[in-house]
C-alpha positions in Angstrom: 6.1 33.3 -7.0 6.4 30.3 -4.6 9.9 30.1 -2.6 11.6 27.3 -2.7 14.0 26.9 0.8 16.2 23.5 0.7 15.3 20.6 2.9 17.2 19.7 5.9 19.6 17.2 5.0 18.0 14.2 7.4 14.8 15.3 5.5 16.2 14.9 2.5 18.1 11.3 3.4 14.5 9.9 4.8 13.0 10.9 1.2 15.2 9.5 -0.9 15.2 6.3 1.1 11.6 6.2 0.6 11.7 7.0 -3.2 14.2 4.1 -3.6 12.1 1.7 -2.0 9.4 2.8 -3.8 11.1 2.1 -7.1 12.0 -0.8 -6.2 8.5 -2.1 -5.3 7.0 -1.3 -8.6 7.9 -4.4 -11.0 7.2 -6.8 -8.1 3.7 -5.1 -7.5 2.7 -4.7 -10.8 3.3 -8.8 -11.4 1.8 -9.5 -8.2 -1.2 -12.0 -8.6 -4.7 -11.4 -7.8 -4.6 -13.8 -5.3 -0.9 -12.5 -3.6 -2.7 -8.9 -3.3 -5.9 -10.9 -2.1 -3.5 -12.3 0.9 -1.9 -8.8 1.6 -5.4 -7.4 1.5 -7.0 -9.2 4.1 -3.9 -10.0 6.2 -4.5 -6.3 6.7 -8.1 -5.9 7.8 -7.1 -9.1 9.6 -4.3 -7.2 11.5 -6.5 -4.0 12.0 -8.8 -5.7 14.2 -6.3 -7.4 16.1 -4.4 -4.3 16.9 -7.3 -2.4 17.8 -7.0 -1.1 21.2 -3.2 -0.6 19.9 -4.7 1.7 16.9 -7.5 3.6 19.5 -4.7 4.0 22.5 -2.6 6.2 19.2 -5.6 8.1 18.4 -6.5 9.0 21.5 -3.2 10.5 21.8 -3.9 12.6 18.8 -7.3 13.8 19.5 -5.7 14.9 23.1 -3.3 16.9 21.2 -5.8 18.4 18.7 -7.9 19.0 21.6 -5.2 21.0 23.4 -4.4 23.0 20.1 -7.8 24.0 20.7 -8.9 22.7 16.9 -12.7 23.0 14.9 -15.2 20.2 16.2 -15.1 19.4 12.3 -11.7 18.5 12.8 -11.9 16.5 15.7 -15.2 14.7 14.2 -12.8 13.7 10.7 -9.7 12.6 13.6 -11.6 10.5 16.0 -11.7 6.6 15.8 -14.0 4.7 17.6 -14.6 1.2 17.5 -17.7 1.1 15.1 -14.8 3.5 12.4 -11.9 1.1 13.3 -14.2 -1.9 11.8 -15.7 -0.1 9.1 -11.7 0.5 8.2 -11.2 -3.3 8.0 -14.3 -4.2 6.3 -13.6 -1.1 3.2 -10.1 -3.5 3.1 -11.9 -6.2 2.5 -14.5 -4.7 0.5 -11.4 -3.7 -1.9 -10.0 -6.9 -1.3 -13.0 -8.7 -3.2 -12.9 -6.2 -6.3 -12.1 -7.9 -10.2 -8.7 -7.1 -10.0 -7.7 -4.2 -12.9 -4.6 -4.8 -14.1 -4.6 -7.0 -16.9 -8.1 -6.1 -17.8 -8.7 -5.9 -21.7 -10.9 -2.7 -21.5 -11.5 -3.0 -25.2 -10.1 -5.0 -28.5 -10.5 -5.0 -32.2 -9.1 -6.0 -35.0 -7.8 -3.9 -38.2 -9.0 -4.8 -41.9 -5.1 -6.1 -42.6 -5.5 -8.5 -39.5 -3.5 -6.8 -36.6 -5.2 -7.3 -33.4 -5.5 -4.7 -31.3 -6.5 -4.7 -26.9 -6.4 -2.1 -24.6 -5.1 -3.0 -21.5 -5.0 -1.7 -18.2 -1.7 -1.2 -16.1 -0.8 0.2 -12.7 -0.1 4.0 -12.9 2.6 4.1 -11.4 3.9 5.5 -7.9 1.3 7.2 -6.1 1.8 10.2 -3.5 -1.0 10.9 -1.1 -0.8 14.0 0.8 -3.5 14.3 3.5 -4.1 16.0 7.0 -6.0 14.9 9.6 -8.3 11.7 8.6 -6.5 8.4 9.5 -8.2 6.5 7.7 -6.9 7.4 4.4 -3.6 5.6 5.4 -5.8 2.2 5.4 -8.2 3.6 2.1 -4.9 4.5 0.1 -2.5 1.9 1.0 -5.0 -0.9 0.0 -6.7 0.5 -3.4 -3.1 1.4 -4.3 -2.2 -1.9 -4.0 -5.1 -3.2 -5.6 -4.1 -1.6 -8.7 -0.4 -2.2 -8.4 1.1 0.7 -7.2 3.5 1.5 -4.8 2.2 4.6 -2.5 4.1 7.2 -0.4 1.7 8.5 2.5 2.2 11.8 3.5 -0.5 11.7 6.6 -0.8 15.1 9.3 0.9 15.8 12.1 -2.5 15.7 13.9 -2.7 12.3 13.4 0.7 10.9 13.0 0.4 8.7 16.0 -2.3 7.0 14.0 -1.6 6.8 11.0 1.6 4.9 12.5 -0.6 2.1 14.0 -2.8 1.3 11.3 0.6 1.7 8.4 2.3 -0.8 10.9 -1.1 -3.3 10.1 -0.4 -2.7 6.6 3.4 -3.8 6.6 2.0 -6.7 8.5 -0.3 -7.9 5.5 2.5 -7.4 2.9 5.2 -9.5 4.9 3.1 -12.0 5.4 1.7 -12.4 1.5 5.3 -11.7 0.5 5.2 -8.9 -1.3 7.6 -5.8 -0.8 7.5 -3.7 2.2 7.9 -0.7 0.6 5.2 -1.2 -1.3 2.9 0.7 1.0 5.1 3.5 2.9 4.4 6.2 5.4 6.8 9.2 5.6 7.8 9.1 9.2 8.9 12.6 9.7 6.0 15.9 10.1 8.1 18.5 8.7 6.3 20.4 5.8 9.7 19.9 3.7 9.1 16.6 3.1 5.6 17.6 1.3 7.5 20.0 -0.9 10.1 16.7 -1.9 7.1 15.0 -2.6 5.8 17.6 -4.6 8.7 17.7 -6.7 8.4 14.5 -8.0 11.5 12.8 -5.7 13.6 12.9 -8.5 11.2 11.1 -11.0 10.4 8.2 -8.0 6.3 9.9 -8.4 3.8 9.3 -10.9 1.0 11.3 -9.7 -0.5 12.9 -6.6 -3.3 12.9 -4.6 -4.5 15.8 -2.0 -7.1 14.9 0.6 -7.6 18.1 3.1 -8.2 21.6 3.1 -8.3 24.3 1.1 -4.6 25.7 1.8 -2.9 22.0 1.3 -4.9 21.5 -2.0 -3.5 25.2 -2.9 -0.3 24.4 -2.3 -0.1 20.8 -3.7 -1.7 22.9 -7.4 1.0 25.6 -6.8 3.9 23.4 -6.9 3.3 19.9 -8.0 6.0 19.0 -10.6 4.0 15.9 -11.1 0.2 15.4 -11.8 -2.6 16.2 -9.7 -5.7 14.3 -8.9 -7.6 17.3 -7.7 -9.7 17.1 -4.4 -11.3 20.9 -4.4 -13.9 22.2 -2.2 -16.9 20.2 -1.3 -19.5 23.1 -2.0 -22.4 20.7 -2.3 -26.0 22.1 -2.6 -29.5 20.5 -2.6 -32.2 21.8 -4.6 -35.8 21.7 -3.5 -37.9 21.4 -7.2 -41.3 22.7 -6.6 -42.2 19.1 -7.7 -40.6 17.3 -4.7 -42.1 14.9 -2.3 -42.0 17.3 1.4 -41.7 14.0 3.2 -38.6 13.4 1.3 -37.3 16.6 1.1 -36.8 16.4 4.8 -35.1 13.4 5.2 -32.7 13.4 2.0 -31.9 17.6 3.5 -31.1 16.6 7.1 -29.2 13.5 6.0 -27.2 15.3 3.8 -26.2 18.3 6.0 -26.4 16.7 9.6 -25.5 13.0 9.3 -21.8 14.2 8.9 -21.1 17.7 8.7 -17.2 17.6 8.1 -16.9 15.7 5.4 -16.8 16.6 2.0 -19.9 15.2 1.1 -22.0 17.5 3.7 -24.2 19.5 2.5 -23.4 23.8 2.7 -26.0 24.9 0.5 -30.1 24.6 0.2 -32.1 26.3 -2.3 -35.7 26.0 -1.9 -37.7 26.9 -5.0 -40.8 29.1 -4.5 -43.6 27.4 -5.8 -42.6 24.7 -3.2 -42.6 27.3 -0.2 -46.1 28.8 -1.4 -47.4 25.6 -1.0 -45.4 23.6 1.5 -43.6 26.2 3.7 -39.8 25.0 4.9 -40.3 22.6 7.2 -36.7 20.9 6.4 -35.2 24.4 8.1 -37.0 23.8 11.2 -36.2 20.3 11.2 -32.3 21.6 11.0 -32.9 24.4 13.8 -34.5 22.0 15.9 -30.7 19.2 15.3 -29.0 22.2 16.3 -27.8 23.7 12.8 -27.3 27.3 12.1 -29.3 27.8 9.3 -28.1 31.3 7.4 -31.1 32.5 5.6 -31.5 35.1 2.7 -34.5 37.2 2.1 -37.9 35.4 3.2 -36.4 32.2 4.8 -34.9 34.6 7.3 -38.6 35.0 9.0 -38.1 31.2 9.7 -38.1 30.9 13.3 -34.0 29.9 14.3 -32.3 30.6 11.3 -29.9 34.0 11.2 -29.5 36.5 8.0 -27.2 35.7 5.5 -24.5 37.5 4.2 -23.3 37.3 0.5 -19.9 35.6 1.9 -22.0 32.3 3.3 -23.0 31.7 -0.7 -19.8 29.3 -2.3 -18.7 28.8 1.3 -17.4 25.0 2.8 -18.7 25.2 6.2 -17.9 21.7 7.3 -19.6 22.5 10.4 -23.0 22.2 11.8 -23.8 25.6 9.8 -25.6 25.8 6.0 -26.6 29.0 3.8 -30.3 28.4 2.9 -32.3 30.6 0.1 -35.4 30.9 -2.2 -34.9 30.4 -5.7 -37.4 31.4 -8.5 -37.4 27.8 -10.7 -35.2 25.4 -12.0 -33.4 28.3 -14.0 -31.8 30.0 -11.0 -31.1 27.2 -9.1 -28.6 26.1 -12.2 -27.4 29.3 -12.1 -26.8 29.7 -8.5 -25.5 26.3 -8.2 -22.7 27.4 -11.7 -22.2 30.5 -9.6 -21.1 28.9 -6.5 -20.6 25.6 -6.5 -17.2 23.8 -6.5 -17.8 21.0 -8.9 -18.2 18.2 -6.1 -21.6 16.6 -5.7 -24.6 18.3 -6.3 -28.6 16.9 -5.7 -32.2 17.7 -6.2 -34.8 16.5 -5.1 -38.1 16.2 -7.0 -40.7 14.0 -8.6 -40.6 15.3 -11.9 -38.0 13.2 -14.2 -37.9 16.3 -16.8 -36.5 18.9 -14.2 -34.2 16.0 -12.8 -32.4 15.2 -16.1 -32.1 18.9 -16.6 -30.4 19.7 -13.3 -28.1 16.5 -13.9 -27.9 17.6 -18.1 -26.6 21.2 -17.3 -24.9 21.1 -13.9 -21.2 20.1 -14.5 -20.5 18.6 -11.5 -17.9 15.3 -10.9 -21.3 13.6 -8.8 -24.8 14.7 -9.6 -27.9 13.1 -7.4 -31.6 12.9 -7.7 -33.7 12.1 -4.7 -30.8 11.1 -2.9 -28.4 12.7 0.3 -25.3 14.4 -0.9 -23.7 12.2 1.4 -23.2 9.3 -0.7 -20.2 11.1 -2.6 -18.4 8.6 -1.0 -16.1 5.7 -2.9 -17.9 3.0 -0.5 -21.2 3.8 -1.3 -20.7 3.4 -4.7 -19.5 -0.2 -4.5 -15.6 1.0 -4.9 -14.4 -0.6 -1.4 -12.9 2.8 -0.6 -11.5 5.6 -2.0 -8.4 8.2 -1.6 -10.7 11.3 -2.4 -13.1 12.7 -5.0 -11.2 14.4 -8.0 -12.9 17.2 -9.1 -11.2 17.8 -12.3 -11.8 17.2 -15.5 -8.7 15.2 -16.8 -8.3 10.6 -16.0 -9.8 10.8 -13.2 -13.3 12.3 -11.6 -15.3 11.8 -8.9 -14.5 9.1 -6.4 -10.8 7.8 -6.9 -11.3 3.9 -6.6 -9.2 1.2 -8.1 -9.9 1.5 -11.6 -9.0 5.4 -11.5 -6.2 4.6 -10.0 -4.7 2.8 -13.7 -3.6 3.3 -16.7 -3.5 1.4 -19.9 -1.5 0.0 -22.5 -2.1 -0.9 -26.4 -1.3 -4.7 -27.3 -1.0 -5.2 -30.8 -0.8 -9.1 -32.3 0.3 -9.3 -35.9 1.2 -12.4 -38.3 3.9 -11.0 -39.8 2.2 -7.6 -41.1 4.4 -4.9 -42.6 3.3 -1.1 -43.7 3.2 -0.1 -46.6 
């Protein structure tokens, strides 16, 4: 049972503050024109650049901090701006900034035998809630596909990266001043202490719609445990690649060290390889050596633990997120056990394989139920960017509105419109 311990009272002041403004924001957003959000939009990326060294001095402030605490290079790697990150911030603003605009969209319409007219409309969702830990980007990704979509968003970002997050939210306020639209439209919750998550997760007294975890495994826990609102799930990235005994070695080497070594702390990264064994017979493992050779601990079961480098196994490094330079490799006997293993273990994020034949990849993709499935392609692209979304808050691994990448149009709801001429029922 999960203990509930009141909130200090200057806690609870700043919170309700925050919901207020929050409330207030929602009519004006949701009217906003596409070309009023357009303004705040780029205003933003606009600001961003400009404050730069501003936004780098504050991280670097951070990543001191975090280096101090003695935290995972994982961590550090998801904490760290640069300046190449900084502009790729900007430009997913932009990006999001020059998406159709949802709200308003007729998604469908129809029209009854006795003449009523019916459309389905999108509409903002409401106020959104992001909880996340250490990456400070999500303040930028959140703040502008919220208001994208019309909706007013409380960030909840890490202590880690509080200094941060501050610097770019202050570029946001900047964009929504000067396009007019409500401050509090986009709002970071200024204090660290955890009670202001636990607030949050009780809905602010109706102020939340819906939440949104982007972190770890405890703070997704504990967001599930005691949401009072909705959850867009973000579990475990558990993401494996599957060697068919029909793939393309060449391939299978780039697409394997791409997906675990290109970033190995995201969610997207690789933690799992399965090799099958009519591949091995014939082509060996060269994509292991290739990882030994980048410097990745490659934990191998049964025969790939002859592999020059790699280290044995243990049943615990199967279903584990690593989010390190570190991946659990094994033979599988076909297609078959490969499924299974991947149903076994996996977490439902992004899974791939890599083949030639187009039977065994619409199989994988047929019976794997997984929110992003990939054939001949890095794992790494589970990312709201890639797929032409701008940005995105996180990948929702669950089942109900929303799944996979959490763009704008995830980020909606809908209405019904119904146009009569004087109809009555019978």
């Amino acid at each position: 049972m999960t203990l509930h311990h009141p909130a200090p009272a200057s806690v609870e002041a700043t919170m309700a503050a925050i919901a207020e403004g929050a409330r207030a924001a929602r009519l004006p957003l949701a009217l906003a024109s596409t070309d009023r959000k357009h303004a705040a939009l780029i205003a933003m990326a606009d600001a961003i650049m400009a404050r730069m060294d501003a936004i780098l001095n504050e991280n670097a402030a951070d990543v001191a901090l975090a280096e101090a605490n003695g935290v995972s290079g994982s961590f550090l790697d998801r904490l760290q701006l640069d300046r190449k990150r900084v502009t790729a911030m900007a430009g997913g603003i932009r990006a999001i900034a020059d998406l159709k605009d949802p709200v308003g969209e007729v998604i469908a319409a129809w029209e009854r035998p006795n003449g009523l007219k019916i459309e389905r409309v999108r509409t903002p969702l409401g106020v959104i809630g992001v909880i996340y830990e250490s990456r400070p980007n999500v303040t930028a990704d959140a703040g502008a596909l919220c208001l994208k979509a019309g909706n007013p968003v409380i960030l909840r970002g890490g202590s880690d990266s509080i200094h941060s997050s501050r610097a770019i939210h202050a570029c946001m306020v900047q964009g929504l001043k000067s396009a007019g639209l409500p401050e509090s439209a986009i709002q970071l919750v200024p204090v660290t202490d955890r009670a202001a998550v636990g607030l949050m997760l009780a809905g602010l007294d109706g102020a939340i719609d819906v939440i949104v975890p982007r972190g770890g495994k405890s703070l997704v826990a504990r967001v599930q445990d005691e949401a009072r609102v909705p959850v867009f799930a973000h579990l475990e990235g558990i993401c494996h690649v599957y060697v068919h005994q029909h793939a393309d070695p060449e391939m299978a080497r780039r697409v394997v060290m791409n997906a675990k070594m290109r970033r190995t702390g995201v969610c997207g990264a690789a933690e799992c390889l399965l090799i099958d064994w009519r591949f091995y017979v014939k082509h060996g493992a060269p994509m292991i050596g290739d990882l030994v050779e980048a410097g990745c601990e490659v934990r191998a079961e049964g025969e790939l633990s002859k592999v020059a480098g790699t280290v044995g196994a243990i049943s615990e490094d199967f279903g584990h997120e690593f989010l390190a330079p570190v991946i659990a490799a094994k033979l599988v006997d076909g297609i078959d056990e490969a499924i299974s293993h991947i149903r076994r273990f996996g977490s439902g994020h992004t899974e791939a394989i890599i083949t030639a034949d187009a039977d065994a990849a619409a199989r994988f993709m047929n019976e794997i139920d997984a929110a992003i499935l990939l054939h001949n392609a890095s794992t790494q692209f589970a990312d709201g960017g890639e797929f032409g979304m701008g940005a995105e808050i996180g990948i929702a691994t669950g089942r109900m509105h929303a799944r996979g990448p959490v763009g704008v149009e995830q980020l909606t709801s809908f209405k019904y419109r119904v146009h009569g001429s004087g109809q009555i029922r019978p």
